[in-house]
PDB file of N, CA, C, O and CB in Angstrom:
ATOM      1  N   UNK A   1     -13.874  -4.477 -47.183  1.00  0.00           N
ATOM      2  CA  UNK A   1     -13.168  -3.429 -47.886  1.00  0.00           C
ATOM      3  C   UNK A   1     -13.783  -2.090 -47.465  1.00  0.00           C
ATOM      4  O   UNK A   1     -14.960  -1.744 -47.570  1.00  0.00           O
ATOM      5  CB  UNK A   1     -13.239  -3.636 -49.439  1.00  0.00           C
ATOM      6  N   UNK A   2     -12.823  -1.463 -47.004  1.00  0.00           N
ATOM      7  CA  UNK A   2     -13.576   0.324 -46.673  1.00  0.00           C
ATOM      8  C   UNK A   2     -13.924   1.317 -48.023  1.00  0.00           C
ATOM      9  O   UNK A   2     -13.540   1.222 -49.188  1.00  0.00           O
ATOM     10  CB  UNK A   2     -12.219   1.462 -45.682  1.00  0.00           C
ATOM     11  N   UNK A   3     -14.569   2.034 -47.540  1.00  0.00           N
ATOM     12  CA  UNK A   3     -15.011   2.781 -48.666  1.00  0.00           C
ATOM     13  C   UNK A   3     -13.976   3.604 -49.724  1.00  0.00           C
ATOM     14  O   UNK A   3     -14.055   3.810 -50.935  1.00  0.00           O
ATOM     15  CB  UNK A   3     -15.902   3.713 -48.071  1.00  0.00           C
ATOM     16  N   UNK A   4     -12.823   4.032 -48.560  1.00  0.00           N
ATOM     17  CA  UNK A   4     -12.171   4.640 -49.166  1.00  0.00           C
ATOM     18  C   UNK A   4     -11.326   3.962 -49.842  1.00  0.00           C
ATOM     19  O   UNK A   4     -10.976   4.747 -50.723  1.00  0.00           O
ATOM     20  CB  UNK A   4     -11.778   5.394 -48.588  1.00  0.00           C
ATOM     21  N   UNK A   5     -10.473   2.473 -50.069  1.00  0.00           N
ATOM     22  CA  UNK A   5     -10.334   1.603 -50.589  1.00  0.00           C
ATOM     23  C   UNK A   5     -10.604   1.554 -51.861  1.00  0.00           C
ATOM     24  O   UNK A   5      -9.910   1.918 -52.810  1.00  0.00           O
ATOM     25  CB  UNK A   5     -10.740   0.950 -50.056  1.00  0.00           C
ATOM     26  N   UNK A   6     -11.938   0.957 -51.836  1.00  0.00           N
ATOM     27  CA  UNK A   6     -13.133   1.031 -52.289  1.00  0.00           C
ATOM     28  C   UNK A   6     -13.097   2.350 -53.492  1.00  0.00           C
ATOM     29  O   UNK A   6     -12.896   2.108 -54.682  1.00  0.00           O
ATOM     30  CB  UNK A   6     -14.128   1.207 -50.976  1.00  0.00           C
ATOM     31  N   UNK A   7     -13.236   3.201 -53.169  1.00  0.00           N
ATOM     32  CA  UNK A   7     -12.804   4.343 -54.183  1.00  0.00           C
ATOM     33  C   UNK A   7     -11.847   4.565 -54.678  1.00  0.00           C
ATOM     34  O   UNK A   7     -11.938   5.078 -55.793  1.00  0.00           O
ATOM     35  CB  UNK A   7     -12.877   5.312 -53.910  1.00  0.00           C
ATOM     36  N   UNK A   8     -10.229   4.257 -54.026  1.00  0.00           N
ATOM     37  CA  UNK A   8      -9.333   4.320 -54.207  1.00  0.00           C
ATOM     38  C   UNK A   8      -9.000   3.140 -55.891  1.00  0.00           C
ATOM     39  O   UNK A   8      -8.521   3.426 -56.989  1.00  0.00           O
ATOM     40  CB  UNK A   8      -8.818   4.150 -52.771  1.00  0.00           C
ATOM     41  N   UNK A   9      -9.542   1.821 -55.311  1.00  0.00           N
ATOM     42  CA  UNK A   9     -10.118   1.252 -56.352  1.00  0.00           C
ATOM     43  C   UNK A   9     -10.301   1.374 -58.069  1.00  0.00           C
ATOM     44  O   UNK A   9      -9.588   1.181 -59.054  1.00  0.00           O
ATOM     45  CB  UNK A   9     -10.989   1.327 -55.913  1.00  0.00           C
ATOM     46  N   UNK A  10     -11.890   1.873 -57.756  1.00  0.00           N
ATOM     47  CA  UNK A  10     -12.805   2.863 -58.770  1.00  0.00           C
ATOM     48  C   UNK A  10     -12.043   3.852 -59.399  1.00  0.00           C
ATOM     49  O   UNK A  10     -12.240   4.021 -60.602  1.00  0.00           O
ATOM     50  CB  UNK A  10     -13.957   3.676 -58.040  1.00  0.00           C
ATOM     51  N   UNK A  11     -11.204   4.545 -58.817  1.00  0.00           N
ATOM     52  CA  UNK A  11     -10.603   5.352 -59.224  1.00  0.00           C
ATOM     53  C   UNK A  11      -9.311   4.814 -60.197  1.00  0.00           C
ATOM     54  O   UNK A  11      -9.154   5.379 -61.280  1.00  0.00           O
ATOM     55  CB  UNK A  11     -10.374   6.067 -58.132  1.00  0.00           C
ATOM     56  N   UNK A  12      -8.716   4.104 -59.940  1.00  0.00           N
ATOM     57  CA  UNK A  12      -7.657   3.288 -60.726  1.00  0.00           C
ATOM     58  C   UNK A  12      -8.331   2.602 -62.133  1.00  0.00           C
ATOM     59  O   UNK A  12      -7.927   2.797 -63.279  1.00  0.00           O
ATOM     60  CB  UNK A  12      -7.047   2.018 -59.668  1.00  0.00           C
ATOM     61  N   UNK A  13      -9.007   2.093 -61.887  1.00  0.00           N
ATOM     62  CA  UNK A  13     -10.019   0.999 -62.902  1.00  0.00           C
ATOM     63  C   UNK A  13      -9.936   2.035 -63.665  1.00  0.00           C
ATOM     64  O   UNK A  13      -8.834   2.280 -64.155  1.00  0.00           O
ATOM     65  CB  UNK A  13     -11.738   0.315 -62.508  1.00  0.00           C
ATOM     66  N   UNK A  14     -11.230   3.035 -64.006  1.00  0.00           N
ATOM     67  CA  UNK A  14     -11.304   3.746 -64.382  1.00  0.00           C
ATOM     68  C   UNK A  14     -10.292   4.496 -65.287  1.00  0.00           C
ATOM     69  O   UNK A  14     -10.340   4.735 -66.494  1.00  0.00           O
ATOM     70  CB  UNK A  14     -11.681   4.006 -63.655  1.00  0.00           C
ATOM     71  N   UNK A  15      -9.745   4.673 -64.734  1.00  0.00           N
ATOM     72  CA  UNK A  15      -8.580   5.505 -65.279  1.00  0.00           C
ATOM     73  C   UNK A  15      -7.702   4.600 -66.677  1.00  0.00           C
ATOM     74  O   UNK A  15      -6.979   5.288 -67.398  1.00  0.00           O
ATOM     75  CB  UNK A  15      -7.429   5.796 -63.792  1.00  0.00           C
ATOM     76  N   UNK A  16      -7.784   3.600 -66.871  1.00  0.00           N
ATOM     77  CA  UNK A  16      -7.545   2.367 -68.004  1.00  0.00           C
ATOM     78  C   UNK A  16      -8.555   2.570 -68.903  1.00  0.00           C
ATOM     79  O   UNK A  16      -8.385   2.501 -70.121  1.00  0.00           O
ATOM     80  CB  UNK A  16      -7.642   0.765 -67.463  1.00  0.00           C
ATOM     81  N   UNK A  17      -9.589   2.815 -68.377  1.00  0.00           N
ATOM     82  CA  UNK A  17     -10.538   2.733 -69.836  1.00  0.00           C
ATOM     83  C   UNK A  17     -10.867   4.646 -70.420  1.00  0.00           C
ATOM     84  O   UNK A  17     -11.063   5.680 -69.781  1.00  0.00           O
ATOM     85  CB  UNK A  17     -12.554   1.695 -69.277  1.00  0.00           C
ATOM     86  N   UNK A  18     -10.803   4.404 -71.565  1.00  0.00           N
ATOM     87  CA  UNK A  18     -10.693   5.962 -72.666  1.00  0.00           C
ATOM     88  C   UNK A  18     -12.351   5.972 -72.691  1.00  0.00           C
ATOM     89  O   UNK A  18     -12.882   7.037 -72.379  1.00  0.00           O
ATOM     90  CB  UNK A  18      -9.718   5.776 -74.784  1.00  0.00           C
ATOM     91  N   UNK A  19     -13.075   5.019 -72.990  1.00  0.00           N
ATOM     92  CA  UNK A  19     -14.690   5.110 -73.512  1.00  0.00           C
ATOM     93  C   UNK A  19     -15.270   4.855 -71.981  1.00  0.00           C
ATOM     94  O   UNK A  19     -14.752   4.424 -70.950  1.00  0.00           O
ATOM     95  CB  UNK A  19     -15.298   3.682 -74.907  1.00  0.00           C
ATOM     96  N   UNK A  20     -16.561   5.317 -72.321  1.00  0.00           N
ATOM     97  CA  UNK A  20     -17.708   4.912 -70.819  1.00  0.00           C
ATOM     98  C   UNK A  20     -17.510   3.597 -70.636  1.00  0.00           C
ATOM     99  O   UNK A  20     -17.110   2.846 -71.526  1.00  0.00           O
ATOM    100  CB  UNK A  20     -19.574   5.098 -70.991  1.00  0.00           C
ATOM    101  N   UNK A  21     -17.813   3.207 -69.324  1.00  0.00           N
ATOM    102  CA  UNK A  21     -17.962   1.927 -69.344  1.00  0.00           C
ATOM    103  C   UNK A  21     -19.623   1.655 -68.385  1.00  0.00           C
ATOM    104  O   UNK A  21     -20.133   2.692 -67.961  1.00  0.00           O
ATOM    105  CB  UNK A  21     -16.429   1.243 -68.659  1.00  0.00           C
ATOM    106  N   UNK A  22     -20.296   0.462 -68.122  1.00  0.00           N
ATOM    107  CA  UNK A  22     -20.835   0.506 -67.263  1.00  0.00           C
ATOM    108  C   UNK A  22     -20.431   0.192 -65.668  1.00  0.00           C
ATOM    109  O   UNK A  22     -19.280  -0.009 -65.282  1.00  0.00           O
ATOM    110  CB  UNK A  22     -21.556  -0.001 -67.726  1.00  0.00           C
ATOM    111  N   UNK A  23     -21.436   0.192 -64.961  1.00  0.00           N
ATOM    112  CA  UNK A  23     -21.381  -0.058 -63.788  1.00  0.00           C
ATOM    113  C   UNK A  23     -21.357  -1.533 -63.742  1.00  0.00           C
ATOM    114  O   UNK A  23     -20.283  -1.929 -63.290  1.00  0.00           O
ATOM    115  CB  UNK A  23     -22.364   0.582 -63.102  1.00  0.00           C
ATOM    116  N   UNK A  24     -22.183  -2.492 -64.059  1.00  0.00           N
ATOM    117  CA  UNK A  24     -22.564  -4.003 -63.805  1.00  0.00           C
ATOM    118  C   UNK A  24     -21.492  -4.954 -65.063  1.00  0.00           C
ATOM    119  O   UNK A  24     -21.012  -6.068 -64.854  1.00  0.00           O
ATOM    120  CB  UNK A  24     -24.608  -4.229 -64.135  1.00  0.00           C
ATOM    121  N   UNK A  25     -21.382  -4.394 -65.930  1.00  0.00           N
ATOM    122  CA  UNK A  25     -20.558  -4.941 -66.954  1.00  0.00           C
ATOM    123  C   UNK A  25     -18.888  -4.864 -66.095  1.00  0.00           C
ATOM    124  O   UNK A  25     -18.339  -5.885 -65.681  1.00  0.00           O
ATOM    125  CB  UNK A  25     -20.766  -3.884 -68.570  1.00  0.00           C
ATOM    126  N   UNK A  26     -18.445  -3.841 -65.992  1.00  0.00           N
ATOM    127  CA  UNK A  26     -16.874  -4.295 -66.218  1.00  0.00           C
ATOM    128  C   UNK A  26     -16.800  -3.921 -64.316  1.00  0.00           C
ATOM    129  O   UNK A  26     -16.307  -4.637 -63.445  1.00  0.00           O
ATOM    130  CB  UNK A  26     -15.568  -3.005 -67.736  1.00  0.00           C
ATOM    131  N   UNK A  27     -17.427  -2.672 -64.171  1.00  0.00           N
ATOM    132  CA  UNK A  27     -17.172  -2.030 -62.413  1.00  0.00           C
ATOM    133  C   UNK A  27     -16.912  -3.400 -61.629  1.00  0.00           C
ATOM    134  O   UNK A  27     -15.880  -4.016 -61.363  1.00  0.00           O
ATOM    135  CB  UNK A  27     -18.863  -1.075 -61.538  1.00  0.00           C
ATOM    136  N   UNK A  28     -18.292  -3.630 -61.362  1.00  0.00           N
ATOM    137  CA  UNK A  28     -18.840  -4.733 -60.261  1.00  0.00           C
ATOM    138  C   UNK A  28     -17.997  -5.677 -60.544  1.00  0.00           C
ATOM    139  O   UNK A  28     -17.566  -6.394 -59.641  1.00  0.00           O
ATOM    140  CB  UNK A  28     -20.394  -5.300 -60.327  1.00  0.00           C
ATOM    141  N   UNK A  29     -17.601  -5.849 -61.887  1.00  0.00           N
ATOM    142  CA  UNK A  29     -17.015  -7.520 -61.460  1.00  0.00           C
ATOM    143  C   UNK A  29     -16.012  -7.545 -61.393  1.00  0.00           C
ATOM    144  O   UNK A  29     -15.482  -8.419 -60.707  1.00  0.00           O
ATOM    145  CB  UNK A  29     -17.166  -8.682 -62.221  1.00  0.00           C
ATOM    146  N   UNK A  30     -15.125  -6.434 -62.191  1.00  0.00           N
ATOM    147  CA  UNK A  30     -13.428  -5.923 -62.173  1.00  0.00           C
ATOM    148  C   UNK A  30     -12.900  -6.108 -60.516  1.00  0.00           C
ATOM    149  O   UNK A  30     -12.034  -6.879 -60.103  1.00  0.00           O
ATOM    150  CB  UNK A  30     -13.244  -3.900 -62.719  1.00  0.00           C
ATOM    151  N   UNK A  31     -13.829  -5.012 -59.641  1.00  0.00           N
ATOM    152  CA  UNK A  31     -13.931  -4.514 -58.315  1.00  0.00           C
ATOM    153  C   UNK A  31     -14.656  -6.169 -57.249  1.00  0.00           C
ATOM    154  O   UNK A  31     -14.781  -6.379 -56.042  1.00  0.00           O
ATOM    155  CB  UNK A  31     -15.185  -2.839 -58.447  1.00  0.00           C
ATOM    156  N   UNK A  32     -14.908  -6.843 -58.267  1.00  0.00           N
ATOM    157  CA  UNK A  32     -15.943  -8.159 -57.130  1.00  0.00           C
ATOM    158  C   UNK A  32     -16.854  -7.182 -56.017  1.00  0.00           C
ATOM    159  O   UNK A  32     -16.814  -7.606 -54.862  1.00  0.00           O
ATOM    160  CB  UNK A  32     -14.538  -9.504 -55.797  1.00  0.00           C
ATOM    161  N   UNK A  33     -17.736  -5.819 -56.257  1.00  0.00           N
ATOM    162  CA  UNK A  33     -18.479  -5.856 -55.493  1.00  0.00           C
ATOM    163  C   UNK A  33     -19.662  -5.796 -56.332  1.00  0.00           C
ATOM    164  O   UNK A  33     -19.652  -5.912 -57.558  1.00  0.00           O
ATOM    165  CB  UNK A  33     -18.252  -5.020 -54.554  1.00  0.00           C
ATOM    166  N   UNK A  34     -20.680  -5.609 -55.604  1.00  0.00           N
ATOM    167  CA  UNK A  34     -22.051  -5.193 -55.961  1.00  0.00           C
ATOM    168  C   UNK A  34     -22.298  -3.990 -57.241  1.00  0.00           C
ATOM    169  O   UNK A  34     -21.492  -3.059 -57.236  1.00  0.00           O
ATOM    170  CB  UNK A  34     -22.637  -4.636 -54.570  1.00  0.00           C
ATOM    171  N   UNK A  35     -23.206  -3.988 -58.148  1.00  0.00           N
ATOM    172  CA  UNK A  35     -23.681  -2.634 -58.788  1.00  0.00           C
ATOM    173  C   UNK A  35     -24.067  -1.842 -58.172  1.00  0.00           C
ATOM    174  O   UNK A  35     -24.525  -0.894 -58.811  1.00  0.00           O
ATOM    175  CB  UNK A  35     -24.525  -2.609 -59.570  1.00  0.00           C
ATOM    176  N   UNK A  36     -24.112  -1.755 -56.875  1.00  0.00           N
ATOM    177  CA  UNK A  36     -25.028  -0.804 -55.866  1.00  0.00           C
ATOM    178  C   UNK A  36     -23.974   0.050 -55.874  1.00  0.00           C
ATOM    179  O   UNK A  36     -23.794   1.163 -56.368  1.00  0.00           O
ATOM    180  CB  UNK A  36     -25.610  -1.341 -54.248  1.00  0.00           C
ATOM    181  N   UNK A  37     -23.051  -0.986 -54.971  1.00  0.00           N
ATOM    182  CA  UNK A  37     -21.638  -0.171 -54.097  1.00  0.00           C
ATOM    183  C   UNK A  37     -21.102   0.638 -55.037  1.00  0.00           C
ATOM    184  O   UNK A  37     -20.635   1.737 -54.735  1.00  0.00           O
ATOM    185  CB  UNK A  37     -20.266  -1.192 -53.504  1.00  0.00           C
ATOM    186  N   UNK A  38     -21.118   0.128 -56.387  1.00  0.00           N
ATOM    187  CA  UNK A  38     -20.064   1.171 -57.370  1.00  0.00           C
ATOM    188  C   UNK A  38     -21.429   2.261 -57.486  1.00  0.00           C
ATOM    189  O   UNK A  38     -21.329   3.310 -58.121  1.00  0.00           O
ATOM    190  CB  UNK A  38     -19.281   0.320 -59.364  1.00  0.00           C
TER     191      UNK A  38
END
């Protein structure tokens, strides 16, 4: 997956949730990558 993808991604997810979310909780596994990558 390219980065920009990849952000393109992050950027969608995101945009569903109203409250913070974390990185390792919903990111990483929503996305199937790493806590790093997000």
């Amino acid at each position: 997956m390219s980065r920009a993808i990849r952000l393109l991604n992050l950027l969608q997810l995101l945009r569903q949730y109203r409250s913070p979310v974390t990185a390792q909780v919903v990111l990483a596994e929503r996305l199937q990558i790493s806590q790093r990558s997000v």
